[in-house]
C-alpha positions in Angstrom: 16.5 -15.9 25.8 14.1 -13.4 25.2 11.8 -13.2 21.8 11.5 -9.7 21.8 13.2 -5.9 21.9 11.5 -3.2 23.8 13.2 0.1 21.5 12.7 3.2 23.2 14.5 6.3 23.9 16.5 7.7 27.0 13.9 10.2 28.0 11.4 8.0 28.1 10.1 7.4 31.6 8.3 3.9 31.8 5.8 3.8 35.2 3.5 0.6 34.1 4.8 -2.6 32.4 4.2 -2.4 28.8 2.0 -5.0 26.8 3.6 -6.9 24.2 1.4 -5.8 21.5 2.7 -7.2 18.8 1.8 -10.5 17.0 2.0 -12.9 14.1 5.4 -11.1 13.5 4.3 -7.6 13.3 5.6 -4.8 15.9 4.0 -2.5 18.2 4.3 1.0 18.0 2.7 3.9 18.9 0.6 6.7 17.0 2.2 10.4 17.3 -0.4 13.3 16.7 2.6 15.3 15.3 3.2 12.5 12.8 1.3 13.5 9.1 2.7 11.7 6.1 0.6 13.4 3.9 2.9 16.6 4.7 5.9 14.7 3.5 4.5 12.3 0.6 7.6 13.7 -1.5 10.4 12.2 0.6 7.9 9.0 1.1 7.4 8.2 -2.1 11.0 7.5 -2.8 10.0 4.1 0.3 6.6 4.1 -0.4 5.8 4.2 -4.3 2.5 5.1 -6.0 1.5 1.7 -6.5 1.3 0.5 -2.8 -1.7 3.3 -2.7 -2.3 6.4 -0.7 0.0 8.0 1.5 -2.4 8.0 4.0 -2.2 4.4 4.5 1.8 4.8 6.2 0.7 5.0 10.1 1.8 8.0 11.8 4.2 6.3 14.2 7.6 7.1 15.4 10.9 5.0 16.1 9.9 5.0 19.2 8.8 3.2 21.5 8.1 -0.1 19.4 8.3 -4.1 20.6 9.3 -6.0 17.8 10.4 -9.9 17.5 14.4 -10.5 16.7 13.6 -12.5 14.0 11.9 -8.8 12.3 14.1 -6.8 13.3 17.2 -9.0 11.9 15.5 -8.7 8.3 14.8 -5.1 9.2 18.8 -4.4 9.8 19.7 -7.0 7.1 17.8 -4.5 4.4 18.8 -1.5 6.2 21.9 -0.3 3.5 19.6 -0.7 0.7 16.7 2.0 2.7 19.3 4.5 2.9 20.1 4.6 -0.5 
């Protein structure tokens, strides 16, 4: 059984096998240009309070594509209810 998930989206045309990246249970993704937190520190505050610093310190990455181990992405769905809130 594998260790990993690949997460990508249907237009996404993969030519090249894609390095697992990630390690030491943190996932891979990939910087967007288009990405700015700093344009949207309102909404991210309410995930990303003052006290864990700067908005410039969220990475300007999508969803998209991102390898990340089961094991993180089981706490990541197990918290998910309480993100949307």
């Amino acid at each position: 059984m594998c260790r990993y998930i690949l997460m990508s989206e249907p237009d996404h045309i993969i030519v090249k096998p894609i390095p697992n990246l990630s390690r030491d249970g943190r996932a891979a993704a990939f910087p967007f240009f288009y990405i700015e937190p700093e344009k949207n520190e309102k909404v991210l505050r309410k995930f990303f309070p003052e006290d864990k610093g700067p908005i410039t310190k969220i990475d300007p990455i999508g969803n998209s594509p991102v390898i990340i181990e089961k094991v993180s992405f089981s706490f990541l769905l197990s918290i998910r209810s309480d993100l949307r809130n």
